[in-house]
C-alpha positions as CSV (number, residue, x, y, z in Angstrom):
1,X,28.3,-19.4,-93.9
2,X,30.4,-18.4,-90.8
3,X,29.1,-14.9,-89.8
4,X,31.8,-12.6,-87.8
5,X,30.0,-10.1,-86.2
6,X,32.3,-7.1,-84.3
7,X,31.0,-4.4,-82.0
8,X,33.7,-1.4,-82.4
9,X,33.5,1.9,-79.9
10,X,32.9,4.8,-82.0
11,X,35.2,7.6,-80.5
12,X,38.2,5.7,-79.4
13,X,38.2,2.7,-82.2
14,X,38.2,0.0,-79.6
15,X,37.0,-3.6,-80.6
16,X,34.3,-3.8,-77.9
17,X,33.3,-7.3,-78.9
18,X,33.4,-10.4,-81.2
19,X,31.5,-12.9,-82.0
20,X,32.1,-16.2,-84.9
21,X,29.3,-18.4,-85.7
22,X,28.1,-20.8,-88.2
23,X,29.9,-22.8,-90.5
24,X,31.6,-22.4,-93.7
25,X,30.5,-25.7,-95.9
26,X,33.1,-24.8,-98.1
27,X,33.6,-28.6,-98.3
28,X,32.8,-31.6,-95.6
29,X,33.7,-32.1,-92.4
30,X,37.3,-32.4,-91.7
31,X,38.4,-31.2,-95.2
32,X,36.8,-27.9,-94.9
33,X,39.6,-25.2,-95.1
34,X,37.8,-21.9,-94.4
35,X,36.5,-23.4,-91.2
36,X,39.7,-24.7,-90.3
37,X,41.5,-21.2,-91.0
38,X,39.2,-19.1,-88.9
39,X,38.7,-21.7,-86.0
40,X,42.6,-21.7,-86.3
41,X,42.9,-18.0,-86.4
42,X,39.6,-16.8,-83.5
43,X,41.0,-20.1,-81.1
44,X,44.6,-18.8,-81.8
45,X,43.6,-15.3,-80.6
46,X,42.1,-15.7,-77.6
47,X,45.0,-18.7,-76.5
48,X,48.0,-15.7,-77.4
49,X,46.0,-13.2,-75.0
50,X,45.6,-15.6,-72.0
51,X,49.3,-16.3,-72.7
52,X,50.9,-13.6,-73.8
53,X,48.8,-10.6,-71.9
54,X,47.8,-13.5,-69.0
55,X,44.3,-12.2,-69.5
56,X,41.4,-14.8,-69.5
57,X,38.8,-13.0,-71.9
58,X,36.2,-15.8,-70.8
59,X,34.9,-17.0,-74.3
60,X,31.4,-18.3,-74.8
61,X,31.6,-21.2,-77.2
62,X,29.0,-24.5,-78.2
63,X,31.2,-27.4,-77.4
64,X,28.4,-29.8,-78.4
65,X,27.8,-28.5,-81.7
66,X,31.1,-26.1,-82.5
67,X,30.5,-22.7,-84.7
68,X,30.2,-20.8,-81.8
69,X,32.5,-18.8,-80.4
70,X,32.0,-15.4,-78.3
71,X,34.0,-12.7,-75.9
72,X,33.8,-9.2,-74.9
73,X,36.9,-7.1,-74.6
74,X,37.0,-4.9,-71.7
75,X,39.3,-1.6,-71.6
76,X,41.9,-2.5,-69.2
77,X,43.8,-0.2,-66.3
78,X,47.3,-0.6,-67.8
79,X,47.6,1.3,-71.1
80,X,50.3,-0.8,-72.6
81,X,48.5,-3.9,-72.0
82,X,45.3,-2.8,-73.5
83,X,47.2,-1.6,-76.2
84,X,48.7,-5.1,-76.8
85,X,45.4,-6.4,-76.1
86,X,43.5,-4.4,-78.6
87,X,46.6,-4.9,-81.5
88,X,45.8,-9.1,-80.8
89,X,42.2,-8.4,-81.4
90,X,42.8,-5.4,-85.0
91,X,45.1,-8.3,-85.7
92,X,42.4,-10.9,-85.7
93,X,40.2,-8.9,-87.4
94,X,42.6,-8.1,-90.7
95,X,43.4,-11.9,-91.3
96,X,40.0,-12.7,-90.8
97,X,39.3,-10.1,-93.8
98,X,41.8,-11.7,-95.7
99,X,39.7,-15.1,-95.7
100,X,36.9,-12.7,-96.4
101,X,38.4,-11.7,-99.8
102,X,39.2,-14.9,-101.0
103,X,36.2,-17.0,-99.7
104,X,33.1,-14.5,-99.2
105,X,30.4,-17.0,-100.1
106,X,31.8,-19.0,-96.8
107,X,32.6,-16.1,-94.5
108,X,31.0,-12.6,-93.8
109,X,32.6,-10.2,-91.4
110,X,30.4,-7.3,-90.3
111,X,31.4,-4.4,-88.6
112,X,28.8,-2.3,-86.1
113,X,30.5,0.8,-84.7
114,X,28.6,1.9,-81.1
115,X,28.3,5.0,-79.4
């Protein structure tokens, strides 16, 4: 099962923090669609915010192995870019949930909120 696991700030609703592991084994290597979709989707994210927002947010990822993938997302000076930056991330989050709903033996998202 892939576990998304997502640190969220309490006060300000900020995603602090996410991190995908595991893998789905919704079918075999190469033919597996829910591991596909959300290496697709988390890959996908962090590429459109070095892009788009030019802002490297340093993933951690297992390149031998794969299921691993890992960042922190730091508040940012400019207001309007952390705003974009934070939308990416909410953005992430809902399509991940979408797999969720349709494949929750194969993907679980939790949520912790911080202080």
């Amino acid at each position: 099962m892939i576990q998304v696991n997502v640190k969220k700030s309490k006060h300000e609703d900020r995603i602090l923090h996410i991190t995908v592991k595991g893998h789905a084994d919704y079918n075999q290597p190469g033919k597996d669609i829910v591991c596909s979709a959300v290496s697709a989707l988390t890959i996908g994210a962090v590429n459109s915010v070095e892009k788009l927002l030019n802002i490297d947010l340093e993933p951690k990822q297992n390149k031998k192995d794969g299921g691993y993938l890992s960042w922190q997302i730091i508040k940012l000076d400019d207001p309007h870019t952390d705003s974009q930056l934070q939308l990416l991330m909410k953005a992430l989050i809902e399509s991940l949930m979408m797999i969720e709903e349709q494949y929750k033996h194969y993907i679980q998202i939790n949520i912790e909120t911080s202080q």
